[in-house]
Gaussian input, Z-matrix of N, CA and C with variables (Angstrom, degrees):
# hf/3-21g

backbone

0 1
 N
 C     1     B1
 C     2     B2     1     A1
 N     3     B3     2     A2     1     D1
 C     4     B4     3     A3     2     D2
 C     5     B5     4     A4     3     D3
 N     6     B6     5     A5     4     D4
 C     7     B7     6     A6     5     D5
 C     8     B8     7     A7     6     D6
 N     9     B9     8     A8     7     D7
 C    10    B10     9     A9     8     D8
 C    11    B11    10    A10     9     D9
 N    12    B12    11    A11    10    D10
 C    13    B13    12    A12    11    D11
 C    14    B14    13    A13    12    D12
 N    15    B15    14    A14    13    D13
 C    16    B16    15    A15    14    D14
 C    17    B17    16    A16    15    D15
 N    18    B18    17    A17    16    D16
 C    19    B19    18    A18    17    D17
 C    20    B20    19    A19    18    D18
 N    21    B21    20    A20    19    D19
 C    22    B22    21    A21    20    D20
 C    23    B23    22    A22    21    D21
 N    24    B24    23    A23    22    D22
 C    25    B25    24    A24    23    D23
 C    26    B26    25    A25    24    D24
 N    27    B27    26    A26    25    D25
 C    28    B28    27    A27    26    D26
 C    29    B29    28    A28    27    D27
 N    30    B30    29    A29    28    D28
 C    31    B31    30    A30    29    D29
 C    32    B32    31    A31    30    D30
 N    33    B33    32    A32    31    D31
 C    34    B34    33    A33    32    D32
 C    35    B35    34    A34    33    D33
 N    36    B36    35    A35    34    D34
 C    37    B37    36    A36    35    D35
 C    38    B38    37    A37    36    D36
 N    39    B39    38    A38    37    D37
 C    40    B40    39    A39    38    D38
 C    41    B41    40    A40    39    D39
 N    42    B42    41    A41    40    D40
 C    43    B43    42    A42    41    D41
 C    44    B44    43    A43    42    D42
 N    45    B45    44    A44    43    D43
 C    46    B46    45    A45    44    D44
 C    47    B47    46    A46    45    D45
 N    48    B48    47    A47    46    D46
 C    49    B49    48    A48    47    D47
 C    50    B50    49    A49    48    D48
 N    51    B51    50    A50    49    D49
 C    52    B52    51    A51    50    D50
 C    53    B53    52    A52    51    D51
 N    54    B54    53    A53    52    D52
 C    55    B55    54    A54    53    D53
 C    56    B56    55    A55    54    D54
 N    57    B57    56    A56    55    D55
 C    58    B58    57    A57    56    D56
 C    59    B59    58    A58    57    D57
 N    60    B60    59    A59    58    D58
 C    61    B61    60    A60    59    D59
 C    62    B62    61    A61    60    D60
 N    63    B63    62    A62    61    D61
 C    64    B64    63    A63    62    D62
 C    65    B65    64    A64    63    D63
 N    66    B66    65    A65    64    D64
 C    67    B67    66    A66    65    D65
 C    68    B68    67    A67    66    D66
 N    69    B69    68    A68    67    D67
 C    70    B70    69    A69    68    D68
 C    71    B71    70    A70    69    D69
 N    72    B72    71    A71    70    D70
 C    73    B73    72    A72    71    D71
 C    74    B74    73    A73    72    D72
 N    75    B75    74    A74    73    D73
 C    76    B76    75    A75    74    D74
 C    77    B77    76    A76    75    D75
 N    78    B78    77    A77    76    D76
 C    79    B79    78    A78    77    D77
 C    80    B80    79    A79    78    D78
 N    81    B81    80    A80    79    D79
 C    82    B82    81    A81    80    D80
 C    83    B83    82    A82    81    D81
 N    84    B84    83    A83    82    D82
 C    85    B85    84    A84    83    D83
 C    86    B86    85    A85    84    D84
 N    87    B87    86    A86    85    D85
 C    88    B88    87    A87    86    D86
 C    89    B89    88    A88    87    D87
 N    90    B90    89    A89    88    D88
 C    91    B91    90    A90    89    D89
 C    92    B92    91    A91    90    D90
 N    93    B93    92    A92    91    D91
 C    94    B94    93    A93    92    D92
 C    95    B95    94    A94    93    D93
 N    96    B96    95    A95    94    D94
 C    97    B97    96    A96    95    D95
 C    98    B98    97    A97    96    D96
 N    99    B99    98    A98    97    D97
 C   100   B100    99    A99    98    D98
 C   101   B101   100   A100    99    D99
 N   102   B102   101   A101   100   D100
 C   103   B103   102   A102   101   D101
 C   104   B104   103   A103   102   D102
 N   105   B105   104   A104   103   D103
 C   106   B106   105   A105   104   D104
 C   107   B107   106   A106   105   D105
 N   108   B108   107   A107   106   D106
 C   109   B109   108   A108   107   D107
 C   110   B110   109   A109   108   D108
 N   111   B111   110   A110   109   D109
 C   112   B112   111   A111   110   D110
 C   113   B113   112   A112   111   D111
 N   114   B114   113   A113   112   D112
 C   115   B115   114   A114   113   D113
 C   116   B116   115   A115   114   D114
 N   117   B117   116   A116   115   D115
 C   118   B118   117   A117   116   D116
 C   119   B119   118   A118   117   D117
 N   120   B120   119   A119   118   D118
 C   121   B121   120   A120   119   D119
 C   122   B122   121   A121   120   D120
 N   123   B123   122   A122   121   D121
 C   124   B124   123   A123   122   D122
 C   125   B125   124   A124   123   D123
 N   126   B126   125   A125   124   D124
 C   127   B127   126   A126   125   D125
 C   128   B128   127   A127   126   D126
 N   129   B129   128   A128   127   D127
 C   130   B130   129   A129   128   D128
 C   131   B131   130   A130   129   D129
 N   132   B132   131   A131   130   D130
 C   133   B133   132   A132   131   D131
 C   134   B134   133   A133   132   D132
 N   135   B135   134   A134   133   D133
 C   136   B136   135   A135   134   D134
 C   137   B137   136   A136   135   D135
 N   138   B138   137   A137   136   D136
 C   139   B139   138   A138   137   D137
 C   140   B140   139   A139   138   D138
 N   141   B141   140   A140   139   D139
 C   142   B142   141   A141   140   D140
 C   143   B143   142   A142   141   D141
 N   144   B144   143   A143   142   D142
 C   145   B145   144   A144   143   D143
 C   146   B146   145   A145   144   D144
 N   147   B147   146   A146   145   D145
 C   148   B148   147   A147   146   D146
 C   149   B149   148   A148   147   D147
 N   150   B150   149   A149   148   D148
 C   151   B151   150   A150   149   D149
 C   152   B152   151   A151   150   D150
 N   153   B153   152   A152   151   D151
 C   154   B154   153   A153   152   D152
 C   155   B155   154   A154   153   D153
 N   156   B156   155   A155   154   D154
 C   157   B157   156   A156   155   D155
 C   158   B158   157   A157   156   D156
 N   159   B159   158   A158   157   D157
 C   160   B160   159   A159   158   D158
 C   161   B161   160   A160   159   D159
 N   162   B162   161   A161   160   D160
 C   163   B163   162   A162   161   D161
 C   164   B164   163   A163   162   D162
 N   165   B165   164   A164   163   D163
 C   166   B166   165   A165   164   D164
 C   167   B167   166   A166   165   D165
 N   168   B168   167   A167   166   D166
 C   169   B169   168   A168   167   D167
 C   170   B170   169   A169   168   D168
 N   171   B171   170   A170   169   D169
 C   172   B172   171   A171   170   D170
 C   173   B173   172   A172   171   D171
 N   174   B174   173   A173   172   D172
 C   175   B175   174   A174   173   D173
 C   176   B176   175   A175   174   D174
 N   177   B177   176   A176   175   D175
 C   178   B178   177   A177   176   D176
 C   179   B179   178   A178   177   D177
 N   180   B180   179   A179   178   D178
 C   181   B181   180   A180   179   D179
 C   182   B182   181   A181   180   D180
 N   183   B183   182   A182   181   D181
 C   184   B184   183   A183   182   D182
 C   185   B185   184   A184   183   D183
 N   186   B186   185   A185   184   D184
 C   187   B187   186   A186   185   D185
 C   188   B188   187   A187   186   D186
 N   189   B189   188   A188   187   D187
 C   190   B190   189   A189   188   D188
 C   191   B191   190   A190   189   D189
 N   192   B192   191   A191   190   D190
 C   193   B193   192   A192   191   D191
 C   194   B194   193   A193   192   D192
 N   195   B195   194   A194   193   D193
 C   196   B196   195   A195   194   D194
 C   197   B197   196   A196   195   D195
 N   198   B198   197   A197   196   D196
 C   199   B199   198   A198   197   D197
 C   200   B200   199   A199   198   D198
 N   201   B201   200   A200   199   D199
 C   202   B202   201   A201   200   D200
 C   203   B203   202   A202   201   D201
 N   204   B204   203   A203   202   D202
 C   205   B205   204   A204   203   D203
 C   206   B206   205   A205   204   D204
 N   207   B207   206   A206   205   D205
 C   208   B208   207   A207   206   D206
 C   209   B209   208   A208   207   D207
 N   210   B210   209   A209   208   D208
 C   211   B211   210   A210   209   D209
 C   212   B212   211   A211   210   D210
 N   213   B213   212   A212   211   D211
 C   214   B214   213   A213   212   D212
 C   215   B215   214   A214   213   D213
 N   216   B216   215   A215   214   D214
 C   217   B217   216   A216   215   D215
 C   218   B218   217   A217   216   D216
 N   219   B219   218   A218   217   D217
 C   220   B220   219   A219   218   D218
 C   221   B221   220   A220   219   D219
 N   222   B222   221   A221   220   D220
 C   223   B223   222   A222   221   D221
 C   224   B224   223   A223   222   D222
 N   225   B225   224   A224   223   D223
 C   226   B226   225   A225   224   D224
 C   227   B227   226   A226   225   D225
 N   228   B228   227   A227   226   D226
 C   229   B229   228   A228   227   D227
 C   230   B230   229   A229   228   D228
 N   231   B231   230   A230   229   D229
 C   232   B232   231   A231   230   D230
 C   233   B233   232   A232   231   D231
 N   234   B234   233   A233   232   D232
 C   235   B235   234   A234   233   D233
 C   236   B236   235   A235   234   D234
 N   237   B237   236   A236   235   D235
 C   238   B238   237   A237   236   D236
 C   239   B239   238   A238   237   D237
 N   240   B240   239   A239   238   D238
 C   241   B241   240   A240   239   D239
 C   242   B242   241   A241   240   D240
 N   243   B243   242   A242   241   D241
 C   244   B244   243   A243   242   D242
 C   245   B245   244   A244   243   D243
 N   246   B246   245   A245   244   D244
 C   247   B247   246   A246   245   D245
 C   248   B248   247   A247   246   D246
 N   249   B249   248   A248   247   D247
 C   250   B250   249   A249   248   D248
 C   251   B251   250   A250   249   D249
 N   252   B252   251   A251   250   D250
 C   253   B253   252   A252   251   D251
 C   254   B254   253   A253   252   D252
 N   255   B255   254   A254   253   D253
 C   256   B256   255   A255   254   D254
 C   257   B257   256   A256   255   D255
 N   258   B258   257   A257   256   D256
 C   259   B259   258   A258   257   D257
 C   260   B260   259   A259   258   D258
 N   261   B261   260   A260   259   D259
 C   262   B262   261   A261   260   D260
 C   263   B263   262   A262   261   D261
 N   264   B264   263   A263   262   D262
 C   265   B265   264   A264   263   D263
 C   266   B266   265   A265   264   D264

   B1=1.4549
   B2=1.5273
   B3=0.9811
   B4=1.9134
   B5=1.3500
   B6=1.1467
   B7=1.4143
   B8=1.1961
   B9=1.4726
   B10=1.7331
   B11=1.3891
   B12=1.3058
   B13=1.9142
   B14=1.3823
   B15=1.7548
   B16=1.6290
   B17=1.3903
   B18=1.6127
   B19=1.5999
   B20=1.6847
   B21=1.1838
   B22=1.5682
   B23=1.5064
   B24=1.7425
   B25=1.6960
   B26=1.8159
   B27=1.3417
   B28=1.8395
   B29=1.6587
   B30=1.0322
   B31=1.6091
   B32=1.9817
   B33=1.2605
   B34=1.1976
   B35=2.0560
   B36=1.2846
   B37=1.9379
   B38=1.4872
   B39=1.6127
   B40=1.3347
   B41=1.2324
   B42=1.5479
   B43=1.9157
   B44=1.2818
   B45=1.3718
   B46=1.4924
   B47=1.7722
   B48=1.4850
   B49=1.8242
   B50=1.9418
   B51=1.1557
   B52=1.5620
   B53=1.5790
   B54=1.1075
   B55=1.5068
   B56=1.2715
   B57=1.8222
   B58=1.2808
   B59=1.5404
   B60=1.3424
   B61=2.1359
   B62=1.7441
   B63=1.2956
   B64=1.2345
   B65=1.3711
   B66=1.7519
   B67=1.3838
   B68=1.1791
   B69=1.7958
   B70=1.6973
   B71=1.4306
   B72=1.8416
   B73=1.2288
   B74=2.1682
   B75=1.1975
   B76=1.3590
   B77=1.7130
   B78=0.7891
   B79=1.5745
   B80=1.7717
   B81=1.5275
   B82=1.8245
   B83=1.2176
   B84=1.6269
   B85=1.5609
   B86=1.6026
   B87=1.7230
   B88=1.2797
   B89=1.6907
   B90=1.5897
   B91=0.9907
   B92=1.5573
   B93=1.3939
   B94=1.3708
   B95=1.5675
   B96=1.1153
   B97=1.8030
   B98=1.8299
   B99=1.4615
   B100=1.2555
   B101=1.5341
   B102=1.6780
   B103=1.2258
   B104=1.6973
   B105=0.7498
   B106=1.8929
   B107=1.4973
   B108=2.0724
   B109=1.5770
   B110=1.6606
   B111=0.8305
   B112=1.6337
   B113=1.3451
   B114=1.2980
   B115=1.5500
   B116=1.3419
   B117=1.4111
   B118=1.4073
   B119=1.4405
   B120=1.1781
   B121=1.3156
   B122=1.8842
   B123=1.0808
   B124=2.1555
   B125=1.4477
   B126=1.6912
   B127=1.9016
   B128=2.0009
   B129=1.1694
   B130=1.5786
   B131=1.9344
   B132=1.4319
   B133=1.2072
   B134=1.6193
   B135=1.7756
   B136=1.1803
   B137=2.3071
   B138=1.5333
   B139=1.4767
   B140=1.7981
   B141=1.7697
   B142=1.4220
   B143=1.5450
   B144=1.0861
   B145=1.5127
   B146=1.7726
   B147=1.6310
   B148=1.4164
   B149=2.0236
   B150=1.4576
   B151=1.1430
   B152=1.5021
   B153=1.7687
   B154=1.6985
   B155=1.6569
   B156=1.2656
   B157=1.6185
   B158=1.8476
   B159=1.0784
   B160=1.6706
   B161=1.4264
   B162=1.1260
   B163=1.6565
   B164=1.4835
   B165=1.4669
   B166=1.1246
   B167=1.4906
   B168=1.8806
   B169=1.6828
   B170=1.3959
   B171=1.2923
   B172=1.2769
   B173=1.0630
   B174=1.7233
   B175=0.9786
   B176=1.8031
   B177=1.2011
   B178=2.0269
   B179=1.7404
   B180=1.3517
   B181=1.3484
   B182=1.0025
   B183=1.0422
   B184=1.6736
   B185=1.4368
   B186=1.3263
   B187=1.7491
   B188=1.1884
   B189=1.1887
   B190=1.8363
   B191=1.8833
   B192=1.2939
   B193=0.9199
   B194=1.8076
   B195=1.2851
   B196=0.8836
   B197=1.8594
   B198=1.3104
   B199=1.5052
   B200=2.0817
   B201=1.5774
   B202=1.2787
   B203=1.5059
   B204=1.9584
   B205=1.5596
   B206=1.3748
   B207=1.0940
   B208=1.6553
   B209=1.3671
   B210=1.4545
   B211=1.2811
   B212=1.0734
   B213=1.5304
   B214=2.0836
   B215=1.4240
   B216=0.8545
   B217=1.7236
   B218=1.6657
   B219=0.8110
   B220=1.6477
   B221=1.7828
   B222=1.1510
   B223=1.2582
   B224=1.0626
   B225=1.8119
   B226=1.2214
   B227=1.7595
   B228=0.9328
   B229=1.4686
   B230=1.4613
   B231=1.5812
   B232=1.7996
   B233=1.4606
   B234=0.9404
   B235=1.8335
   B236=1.1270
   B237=1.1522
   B238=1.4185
   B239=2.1030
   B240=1.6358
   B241=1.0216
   B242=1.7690
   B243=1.1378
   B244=1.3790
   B245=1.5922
   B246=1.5069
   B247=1.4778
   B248=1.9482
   B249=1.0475
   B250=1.8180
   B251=1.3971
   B252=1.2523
   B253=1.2640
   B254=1.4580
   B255=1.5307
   B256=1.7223
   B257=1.2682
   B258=1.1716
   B259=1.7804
   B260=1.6907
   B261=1.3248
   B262=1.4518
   B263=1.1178
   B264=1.0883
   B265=1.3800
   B266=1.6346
   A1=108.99
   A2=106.89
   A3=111.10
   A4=112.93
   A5=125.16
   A6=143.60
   A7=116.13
   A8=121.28
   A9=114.23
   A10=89.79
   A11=140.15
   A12=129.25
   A13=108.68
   A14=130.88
   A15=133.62
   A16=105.31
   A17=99.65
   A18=131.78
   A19=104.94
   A20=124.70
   A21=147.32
   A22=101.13
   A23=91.45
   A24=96.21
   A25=109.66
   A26=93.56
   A27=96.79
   A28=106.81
   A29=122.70
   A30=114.91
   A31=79.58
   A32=107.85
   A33=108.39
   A34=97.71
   A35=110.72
   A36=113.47
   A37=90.44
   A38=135.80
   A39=122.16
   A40=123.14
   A41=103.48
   A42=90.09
   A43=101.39
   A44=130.67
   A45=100.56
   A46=107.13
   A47=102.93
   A48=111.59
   A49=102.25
   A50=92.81
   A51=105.70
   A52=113.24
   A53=122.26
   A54=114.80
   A55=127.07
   A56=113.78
   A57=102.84
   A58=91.82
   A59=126.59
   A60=114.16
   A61=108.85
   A62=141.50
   A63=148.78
   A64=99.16
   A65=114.86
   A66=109.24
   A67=140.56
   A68=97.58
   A69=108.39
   A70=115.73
   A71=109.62
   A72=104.30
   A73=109.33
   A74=99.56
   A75=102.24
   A76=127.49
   A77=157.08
   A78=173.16
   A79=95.26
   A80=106.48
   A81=103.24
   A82=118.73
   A83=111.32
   A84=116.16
   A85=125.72
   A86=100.13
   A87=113.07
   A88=119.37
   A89=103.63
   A90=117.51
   A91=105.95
   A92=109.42
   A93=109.61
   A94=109.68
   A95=110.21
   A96=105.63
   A97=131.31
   A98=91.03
   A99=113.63
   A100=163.21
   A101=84.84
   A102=112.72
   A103=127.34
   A104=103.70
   A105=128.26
   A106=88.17
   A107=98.02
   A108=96.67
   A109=116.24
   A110=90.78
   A111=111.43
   A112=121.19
   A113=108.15
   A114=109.63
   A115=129.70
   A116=119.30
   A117=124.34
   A118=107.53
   A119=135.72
   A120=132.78
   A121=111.18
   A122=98.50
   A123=93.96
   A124=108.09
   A125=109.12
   A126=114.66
   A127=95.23
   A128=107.23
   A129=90.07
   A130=110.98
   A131=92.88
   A132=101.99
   A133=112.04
   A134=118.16
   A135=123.99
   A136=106.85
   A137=81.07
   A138=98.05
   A139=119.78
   A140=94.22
   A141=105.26
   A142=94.72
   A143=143.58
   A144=147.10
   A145=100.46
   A146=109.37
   A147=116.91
   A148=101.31
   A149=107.62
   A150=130.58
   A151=127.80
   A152=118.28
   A153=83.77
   A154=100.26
   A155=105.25
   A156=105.86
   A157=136.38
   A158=79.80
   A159=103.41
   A160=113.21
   A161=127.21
   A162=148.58
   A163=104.84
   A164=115.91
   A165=130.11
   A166=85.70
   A167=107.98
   A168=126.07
   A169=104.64
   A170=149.56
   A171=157.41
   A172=123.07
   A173=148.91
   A174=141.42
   A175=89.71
   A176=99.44
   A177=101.30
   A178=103.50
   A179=115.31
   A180=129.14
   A181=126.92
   A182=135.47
   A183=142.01
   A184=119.09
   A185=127.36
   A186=131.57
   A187=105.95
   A188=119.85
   A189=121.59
   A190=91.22
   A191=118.09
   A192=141.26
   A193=126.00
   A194=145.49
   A195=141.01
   A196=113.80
   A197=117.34
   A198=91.03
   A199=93.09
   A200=103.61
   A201=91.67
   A202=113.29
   A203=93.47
   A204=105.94
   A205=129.23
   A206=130.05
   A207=116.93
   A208=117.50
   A209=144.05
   A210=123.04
   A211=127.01
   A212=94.17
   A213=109.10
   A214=117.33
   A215=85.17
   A216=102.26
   A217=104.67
   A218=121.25
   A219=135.48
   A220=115.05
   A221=123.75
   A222=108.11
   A223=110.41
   A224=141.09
   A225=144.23
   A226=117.42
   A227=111.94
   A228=105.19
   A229=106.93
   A230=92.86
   A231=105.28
   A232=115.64
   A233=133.60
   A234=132.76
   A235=138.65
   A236=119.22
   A237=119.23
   A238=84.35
   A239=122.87
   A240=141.86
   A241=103.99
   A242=116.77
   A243=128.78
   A244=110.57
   A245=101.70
   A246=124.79
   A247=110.78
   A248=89.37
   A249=101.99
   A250=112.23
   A251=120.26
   A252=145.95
   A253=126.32
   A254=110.32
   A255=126.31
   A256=109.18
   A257=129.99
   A258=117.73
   A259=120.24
   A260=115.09
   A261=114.36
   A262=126.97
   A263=153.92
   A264=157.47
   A265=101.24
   D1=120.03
   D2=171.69
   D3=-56.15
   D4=152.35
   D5=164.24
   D6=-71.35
   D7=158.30
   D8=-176.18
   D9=-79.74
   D10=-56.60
   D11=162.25
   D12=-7.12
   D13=-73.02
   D14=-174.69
   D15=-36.91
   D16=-64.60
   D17=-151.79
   D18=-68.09
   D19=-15.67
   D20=174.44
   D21=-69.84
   D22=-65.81
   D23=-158.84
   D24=-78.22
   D25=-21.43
   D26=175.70
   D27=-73.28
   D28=-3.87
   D29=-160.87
   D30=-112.06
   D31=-54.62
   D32=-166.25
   D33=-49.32
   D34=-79.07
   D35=-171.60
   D36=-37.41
   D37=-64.71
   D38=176.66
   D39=-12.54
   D40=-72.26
   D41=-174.75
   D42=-74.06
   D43=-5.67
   D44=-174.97
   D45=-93.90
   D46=1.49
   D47=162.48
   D48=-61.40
   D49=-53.55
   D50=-160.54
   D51=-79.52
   D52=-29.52
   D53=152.79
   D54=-63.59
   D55=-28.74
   D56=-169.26
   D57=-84.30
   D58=-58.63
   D59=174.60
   D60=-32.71
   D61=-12.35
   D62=-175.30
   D63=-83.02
   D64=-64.48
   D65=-170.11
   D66=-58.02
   D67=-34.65
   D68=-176.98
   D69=96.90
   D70=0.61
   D71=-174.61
   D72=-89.15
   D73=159.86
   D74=150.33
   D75=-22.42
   D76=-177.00
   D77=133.81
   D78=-65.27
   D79=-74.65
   D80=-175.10
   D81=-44.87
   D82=-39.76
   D83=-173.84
   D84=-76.41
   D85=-32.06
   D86=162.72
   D87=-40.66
   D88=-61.43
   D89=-155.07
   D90=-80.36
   D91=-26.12
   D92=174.95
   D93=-74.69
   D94=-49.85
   D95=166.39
   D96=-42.53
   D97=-35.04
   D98=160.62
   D99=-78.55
   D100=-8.40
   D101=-165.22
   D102=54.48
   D103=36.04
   D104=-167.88
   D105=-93.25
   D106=139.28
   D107=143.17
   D108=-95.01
   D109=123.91
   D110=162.55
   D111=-10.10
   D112=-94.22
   D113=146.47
   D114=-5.48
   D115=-76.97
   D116=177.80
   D117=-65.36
   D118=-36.97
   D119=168.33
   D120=-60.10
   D121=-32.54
   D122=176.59
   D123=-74.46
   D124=-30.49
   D125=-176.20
   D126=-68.65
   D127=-30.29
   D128=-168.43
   D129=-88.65
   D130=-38.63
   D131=172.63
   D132=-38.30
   D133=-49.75
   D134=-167.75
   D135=-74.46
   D136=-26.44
   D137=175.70
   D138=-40.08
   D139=-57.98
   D140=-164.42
   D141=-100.83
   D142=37.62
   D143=149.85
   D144=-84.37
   D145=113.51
   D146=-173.60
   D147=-35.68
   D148=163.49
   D149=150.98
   D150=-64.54
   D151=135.35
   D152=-178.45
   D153=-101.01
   D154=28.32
   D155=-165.87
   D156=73.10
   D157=35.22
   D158=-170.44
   D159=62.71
   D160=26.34
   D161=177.71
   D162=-107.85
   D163=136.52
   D164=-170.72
   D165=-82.36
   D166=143.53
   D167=165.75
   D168=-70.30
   D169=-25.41
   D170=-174.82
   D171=-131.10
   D172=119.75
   D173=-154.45
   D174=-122.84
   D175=125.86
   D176=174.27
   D177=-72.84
   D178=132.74
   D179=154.36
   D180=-117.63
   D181=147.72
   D182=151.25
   D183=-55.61
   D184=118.68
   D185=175.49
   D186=-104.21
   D187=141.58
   D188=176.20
   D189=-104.73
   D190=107.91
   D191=118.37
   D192=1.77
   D193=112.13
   D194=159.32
   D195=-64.50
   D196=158.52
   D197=-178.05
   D198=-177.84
   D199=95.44
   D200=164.15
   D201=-123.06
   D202=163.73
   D203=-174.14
   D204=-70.13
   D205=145.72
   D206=179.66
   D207=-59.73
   D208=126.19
   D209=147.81
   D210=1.38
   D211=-108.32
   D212=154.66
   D213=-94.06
   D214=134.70
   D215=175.52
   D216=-95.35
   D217=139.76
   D218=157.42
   D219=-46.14
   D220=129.07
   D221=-175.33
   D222=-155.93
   D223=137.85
   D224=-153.37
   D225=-99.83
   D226=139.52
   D227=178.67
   D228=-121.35
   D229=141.97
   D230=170.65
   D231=-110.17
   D232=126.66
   D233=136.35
   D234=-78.56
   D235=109.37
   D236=-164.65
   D237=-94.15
   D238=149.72
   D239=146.95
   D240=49.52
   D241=18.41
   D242=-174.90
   D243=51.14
   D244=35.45
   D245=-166.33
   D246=-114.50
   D247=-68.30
   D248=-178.63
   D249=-120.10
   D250=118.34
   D251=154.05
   D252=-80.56
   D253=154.07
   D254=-150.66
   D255=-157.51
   D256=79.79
   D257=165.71
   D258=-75.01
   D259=114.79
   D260=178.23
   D261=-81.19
   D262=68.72
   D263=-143.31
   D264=-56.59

C-alpha cells in the first residue's frame, strides 16, 4: 500500500504529465519552465502510459512470403586467359 508521501508525489508528476500533453511544449522546455528534472519527468511520463497487463503490445509472427523464380535470370560470364570459362548465374 503506498503512503500518502507516494500517493502526493504520484498525483502531483501526474498533472504535471497532463499539463505538459495540454501545452504542446517540448519535454526540455516543459521541464525547464518548470523547474523539473528531466529525467524524473521521462520515469513518470513512462509511468502514466496505460498497462498492457503483463502481455506483450506486439506479438512476433512468422509470414510466408510469396516468392517466384525467374525464368532466366541474367548471368555473368568470366574468361580467364581465353582458356576457362564461368557463367554466374
Amino acid at each position: 500500500m503506498k503512503t500518502q508521501f507516494a500517493q502526493n508525489r504520484a498525483a502531483r508528476w501526474m498533472a504535471h504529465v497532463q499539463q505538459w500533453r495540454e501545452s504542446g511544449l517540448g519535454k526540455t522546455r516543459y521541464c525547464r519552465e518548470n523547474g523539473l528534472a528531466l529525467s524524473t519527468f521521462r520515469y513518470w511520463i513512462t509511468k502514466s502510459r496505460p498497462s498492457s497487463g503483463g502481455e506483450s503490445a506486439a506479438i512476433p509472427a512468422l509470414v510466408a512470403l510469396p516468392f517466384t523464380f525467374a525464368s532466366k535470370a541474367p548471368s555473368i560470364g568470366l574468361m580467364v586467359s581465353n582458356r576457362y570459362a564461368m557463367d554466374i548465374p
